[in-house]
Steps between C-alpha positions, in 0.01 A plus 500: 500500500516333217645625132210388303266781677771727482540790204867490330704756617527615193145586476478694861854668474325637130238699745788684668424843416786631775736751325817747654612842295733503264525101427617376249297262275767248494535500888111459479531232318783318725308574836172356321710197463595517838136537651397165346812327693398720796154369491648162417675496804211598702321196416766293582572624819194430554506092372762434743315690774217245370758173500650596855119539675429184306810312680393188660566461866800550637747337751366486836645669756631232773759626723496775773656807383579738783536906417643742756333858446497825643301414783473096526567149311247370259412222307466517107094434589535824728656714164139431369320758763150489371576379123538186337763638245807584619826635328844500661791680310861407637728757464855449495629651862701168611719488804811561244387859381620796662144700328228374321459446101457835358319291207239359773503780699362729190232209441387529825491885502250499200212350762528726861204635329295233342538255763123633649360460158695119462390410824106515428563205269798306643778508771831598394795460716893550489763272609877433515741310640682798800391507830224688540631762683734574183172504273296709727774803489569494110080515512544816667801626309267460199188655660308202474198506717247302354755172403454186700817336543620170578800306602575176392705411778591146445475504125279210436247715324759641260645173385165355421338834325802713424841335414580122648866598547384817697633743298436876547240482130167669522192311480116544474245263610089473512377279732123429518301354824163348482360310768806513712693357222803698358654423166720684297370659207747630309866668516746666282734224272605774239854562561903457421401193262221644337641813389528620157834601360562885578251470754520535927339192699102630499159350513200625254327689570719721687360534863709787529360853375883654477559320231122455316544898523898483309340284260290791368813706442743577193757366724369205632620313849873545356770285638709680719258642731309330778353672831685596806415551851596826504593768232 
């Protein structure tokens, strides 16, 4: 994509022909305004999409990771199954937490669902830093039955991908294998550093739907509410 074959927003947000009872003109004219950033947007999403699939390669994977899960240990090459693009989310459930993040746990939530659909493209897998035993009964606390998860046992894969101090931080990495070869691809750097003023640690786009969905509303994400494992 390429803005010289593109039409200004301008020009497409003029064909909008979209209109609700009772508005006014002037909030007609303010959410016309708003369509061409909307559309703007759009098309930068989808530049960076462009940039990240562009990335050169990345680090190759050298060392032997080892994963306990439900039923055996595995090998970051056996998180692959079938696919050569694999995405592992740590979520922060270390040793030193009596329950899981409600924060991660919500994120996780969103894809009980969607992992079938994910998973024609891509594996996606879960993993934290309790024993496994710990992980596989807030799984079923949750409900989760479609969520593979992973222990990191020793920690080595969390210092290299995650946090080199082993912290209990989230983290999301793609990893890519072609002929036996695994490199990283990309991860997640947005966070405590990169933040704007007024602003919680986040990436763009938001991976999350909770919060995509807030965005559309008067209200916003606020900034005293944030999700809880129960209610």
């Amino acid at each position: 994509m390429t803005s010289s074959v593109l039409k200004p927003a301008a020009e497409l947000a003029s064909t909008n022909t979209r209109r609700f009872p009772n508005e006014s003109a002037e909030y007609r004219r303010a959410r016309q305004a708003l369509l061409v950033e909307e559309i703007e947007l759009r098309r930068h999403i989808e530049r960076v999409a462009e940039l990240r699939r562009a990335l050169p390669p990345g680090g190759e994977v050298t060392k032997a990771y080892e994963f306990i899960g439900e039923a055996a240990t595995a090998s970051l090459a056996d998180l692959f199954g079938s696919k050569s693009t694999l995405i592992i989310y740590s979520y922060m459930f270390g040793p030193q937490r009596e329950k899981p993040c409600p924060m991660c746990t919500s994120f996780m939530s969103t894809w009980e669902q969607k992992l079938p659909d994910i998973e024609q493209r891509v594996s996606l897998v879960f993993t934290a830093r309790s024993p496994i035993a710990r992980l596989i009964e807030a799984k079923k606390a949750r409900g989760w039955t479609r969520h593979k998860i992973y222990s990191d046992p020793s920690g080595d894969y969390t210092r290299d991908y995650v946090n080199k101090d082993d912290s209990d931080l989230p983290g999301y990495n793609v990893f890519t294998r072609h002929d036996g070869t695994i490199r990283h691809f990309w991860g997640g750097e947005m966070g405590g550093g990169t933040m704007d003023p007024g602003q919680d640690p986040r990436g763009a786009p938001d991976m999350d739907p909770l919060w995509t969905l807030l965005d559309t509303t008067r209200e916003g994400r606020g900034a005293d509410w944030y999700p809880k494992l129960s209610y």
